[in-house]
Structure formats: C-alpha cells, structure tokens
N, C-alpha and C positions, 0 to 999 in steps of 0.2 A: 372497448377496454376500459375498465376500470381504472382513472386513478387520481390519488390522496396526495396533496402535497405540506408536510408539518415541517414548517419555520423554524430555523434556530440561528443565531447569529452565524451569519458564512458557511451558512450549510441549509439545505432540508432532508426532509425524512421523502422519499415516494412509496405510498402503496399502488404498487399496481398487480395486478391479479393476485399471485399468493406472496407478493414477495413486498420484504422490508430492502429500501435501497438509500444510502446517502448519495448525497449530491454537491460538490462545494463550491462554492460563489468563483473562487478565484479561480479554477477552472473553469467553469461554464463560460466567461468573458472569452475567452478565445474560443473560435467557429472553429477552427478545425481539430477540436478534439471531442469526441466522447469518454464520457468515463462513469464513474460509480464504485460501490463497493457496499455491497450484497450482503445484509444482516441476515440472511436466511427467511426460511419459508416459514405465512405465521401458520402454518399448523404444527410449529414445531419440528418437522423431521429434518432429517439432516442432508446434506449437500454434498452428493456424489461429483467424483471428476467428469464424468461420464456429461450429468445436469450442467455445464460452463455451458456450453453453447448456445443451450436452447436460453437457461438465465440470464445470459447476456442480451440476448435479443429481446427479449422481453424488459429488460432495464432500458435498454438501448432503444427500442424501436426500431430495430433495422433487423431483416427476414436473415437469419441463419444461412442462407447459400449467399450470401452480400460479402459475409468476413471468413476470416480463417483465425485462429485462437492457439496460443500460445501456454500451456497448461504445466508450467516446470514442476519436475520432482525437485523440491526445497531440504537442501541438507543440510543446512546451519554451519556453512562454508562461505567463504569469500570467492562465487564464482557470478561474474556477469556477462550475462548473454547478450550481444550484440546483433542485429536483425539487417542489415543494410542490402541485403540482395533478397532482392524477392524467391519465397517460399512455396515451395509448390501445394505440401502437406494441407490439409484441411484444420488437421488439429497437430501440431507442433507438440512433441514430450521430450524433453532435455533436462540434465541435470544444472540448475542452478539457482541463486535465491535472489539475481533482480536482473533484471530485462534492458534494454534500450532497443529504439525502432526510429527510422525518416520513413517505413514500407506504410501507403494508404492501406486502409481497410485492413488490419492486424490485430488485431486485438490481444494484449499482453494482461497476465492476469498472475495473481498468488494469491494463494489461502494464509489467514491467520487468525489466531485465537491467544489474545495478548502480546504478540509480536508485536513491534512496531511496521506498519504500512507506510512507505514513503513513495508518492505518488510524484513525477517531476515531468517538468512540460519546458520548453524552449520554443517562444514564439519567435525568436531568431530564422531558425535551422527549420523547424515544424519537428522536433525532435520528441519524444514523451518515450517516461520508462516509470519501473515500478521497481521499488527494493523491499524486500524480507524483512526486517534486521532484530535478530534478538542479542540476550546479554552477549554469546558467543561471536558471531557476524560485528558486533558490536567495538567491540576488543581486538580482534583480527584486522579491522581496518574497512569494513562494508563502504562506508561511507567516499572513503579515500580513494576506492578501487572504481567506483562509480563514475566519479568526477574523473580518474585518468581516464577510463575507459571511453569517457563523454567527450573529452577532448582527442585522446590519441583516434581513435576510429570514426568519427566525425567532423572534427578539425574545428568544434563547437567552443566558445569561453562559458566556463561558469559562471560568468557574473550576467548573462544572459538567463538563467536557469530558475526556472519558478519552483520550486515545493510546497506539497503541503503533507504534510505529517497527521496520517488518518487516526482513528482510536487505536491505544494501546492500554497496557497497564499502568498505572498512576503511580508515581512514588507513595502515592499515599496506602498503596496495596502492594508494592514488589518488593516484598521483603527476601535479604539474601544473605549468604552465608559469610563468616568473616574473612573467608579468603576470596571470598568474590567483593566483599568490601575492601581489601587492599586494593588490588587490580581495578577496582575505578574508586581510587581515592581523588574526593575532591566532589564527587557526584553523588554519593552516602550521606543518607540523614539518620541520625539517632532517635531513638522515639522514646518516650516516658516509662517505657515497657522493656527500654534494653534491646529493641529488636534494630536490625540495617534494614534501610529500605531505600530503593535504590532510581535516582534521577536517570531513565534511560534515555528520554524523551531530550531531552537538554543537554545530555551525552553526544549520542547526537548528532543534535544540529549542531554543538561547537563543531564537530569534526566539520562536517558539510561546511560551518563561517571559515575554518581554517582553511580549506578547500580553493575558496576562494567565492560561494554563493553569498549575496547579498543579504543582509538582516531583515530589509523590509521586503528580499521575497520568499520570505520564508514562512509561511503559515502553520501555527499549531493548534490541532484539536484537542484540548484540554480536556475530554471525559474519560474516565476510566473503565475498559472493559471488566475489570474485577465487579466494582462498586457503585457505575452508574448506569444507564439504562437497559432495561432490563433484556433488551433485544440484542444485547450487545455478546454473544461469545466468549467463553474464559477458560481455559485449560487451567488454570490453579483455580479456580472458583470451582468448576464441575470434574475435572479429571476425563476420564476416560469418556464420561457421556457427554462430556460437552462438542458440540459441530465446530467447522469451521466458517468462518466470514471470508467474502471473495470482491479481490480491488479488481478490477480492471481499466485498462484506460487504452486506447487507438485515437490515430492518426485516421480523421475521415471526411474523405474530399469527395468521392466517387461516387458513392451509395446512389444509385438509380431509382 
C-alpha cells in the first residue's frame, strides 16, 4: 500500500491509495484514538455515503469487518447524538449534526464543505466526538449543547476536553448578509469593498472557552476551504459540483 506523508505544522497530508487524508499532531499523541478527515479522492470524483467505510479503512488501516460507522444525516440543527451502549447496526444512519462515543471500535464521522469540523477527544473518560457547525448550528447553540451533552451523559468536565477545529471557511472568504451581521455582532469584519465577512472560526471556540474547555486545548486550523488548498472542498467556491470532505474519528483498543 502506498503511502505519502506532507508535513505542515500540527498536521500532515497522507496519500494513500487514491485518497487525500489530514492527520493532526494533537490527536495522534493519544493511542487510543484514530481519526482523519478525508479531502477526497485525487481523481477528483466525489464521495458517496455508501464509500465511508471502505475510506475509512483505508485512512485507518483497519479491515472494514473490525469497526462499525456512524454516517448521520446533518440538518443544520442543534442535535447530538450520544453512543454509550453498544450498537449492533454495522453502519448507524441518524439524524444529527455531532456525535459523542466511550463505544471501542465506532467510528463517528460527518461530511463538510466549508462547515466548520470540530473533532474533540477526552483522554480522561476515552471519550471522542465530532461536531458540524455552521452559521446556523452556530447561533442555536451547537457548541453549548455538546459540552451539556458531554457532561450530562458521561459525567465527563470540560476542562478535561481536547479540540481541534479542522478546515473551514476563513473570514477572509465568508462574506454574509447584514442581518446575519447583526446576529453575530462582535464576530463581523468590514472589508474595503463594503462587504461582511464573518469570524465563524473564533465564534466558536469562545462558546466552547465559555463552556468551560481550556485555551491551550484548543487547536485551530487556520486554512481556508474557500482560498487555500486546492484539495480542500467548498460549497460557496464551487456550488453544486463541489464534494464533500469526511472527519472521522473512534475510540480503538480492540482492533485484532
């Protein structure tokens, strides 16, 4: 098997077989998790719900009958799904747009294309989840529902709780309309052009600092899906042709 590893600070790129995969530092340090998140395939085509499994195993290096996969329809709602009793299902389909698991061998995953990815691990508990969030999830309270959900159903503290906030769109490309610049005033920059463009990224993590997660464990990936690499997914850059990009992250102890 094939594969390429490209360097970037707190992150690499892997090529392995056809697929672009990030990988980030601050994750990796804890053994008991896998994870990634899947720029897509480089011949270009796009990334069926169907292809999670077999993609994962190949990011992963662990054989498709090892794990079971978590594949939520995302509806830009404030719902988190909680995993604490083992699933029987192979592939899990639920409506919601972030995840939380203690289940070994689970593999929790969402698709996005400028959303914000927010990847969170608890080497306390052995806890890891994934959140959606865009301007919508954003505003409703995504952040805050994560963090109750994290404690009420786990019995986990925040301040235990790692994140890292994968590519999104950049203020420097999410430009937005004046009534979505009231509704996060304080987060809006004005550009030389007159246009709003909007800090989702640092939106946010304050919620998550207000939460009660720590500053220094909080990791931000600073590139922008719009504007910088080219491997990178964007629903406002491409519209309807554009794919989507897949986080996944498990809990794994077992793998034989």
């Amino acid at each position: 098997m094939k594969s390429i590893s490209e360097f970037k600070e707190n992150m690499m790129i892997e090529e392995k077989e056809d697929l672009n995969c990030l990988k980030f530092t601050p994750l990796e340090k804890f053994g008991f998790i896998r994870h990634g998140f899947i720029l897509g395939k480089k011949d270009g085509t796009g990334i069926n719900s169907s292809d999670i499994p077999e993609l994962i195993s190949i990011a992963s290096s662990i054989p498709e009958e090892k794990f079971r996969v978590v594949i939520p329809k995302q509806v830009h709602q404030v719902q988190v799904l909680s995993f604490k009793e083992k699933m029987q299902e192979k592939i899990i389909q639920m409506e919601g747009d972030a995840l939380l698991t203690d289940q070994d061998n689970l593999f929790l995953t969402i698709q996005v294309a400028d959303c914000l990815p927010v990847f969170l691990a608890d080497p306390a508990t052995e806890i890891v989840g994934l959140a959606h969030i865009g301007w919508r999830g954003a505003l409703s309270g995504m952040a805050e529902e994560v963090i109750r959900k994290f404690k009420e159903v786990f019995n986990a503290k925040p301040s235990d709780l790692h994140l890292v906030f994968g590519p999104s769109i950049g203020k420097c490309c999410y430009k937005v309309s004046d009534d979505l610049t009231v509704l996060f005033l304080g987060r809006v920059e004005d550009s030389a052009k007159g246009c709003n463009y909007l800090d989702l990224v640092y939106f946010v993590k304050d919620k998550f600092l207000k939460s009660g997660v720590k500053e220094e464990n909080i990791l931000v990936f600073s590139e922008c899906t719009f504007c910088g690499d080219q491997r990178y997914q964007s629903y406002r850059k491409d519209k309807e042709k554009a794919g989507r990009m897949v986080a996944f992250i498990g809990k794994i102890h077992t793998i034989g």
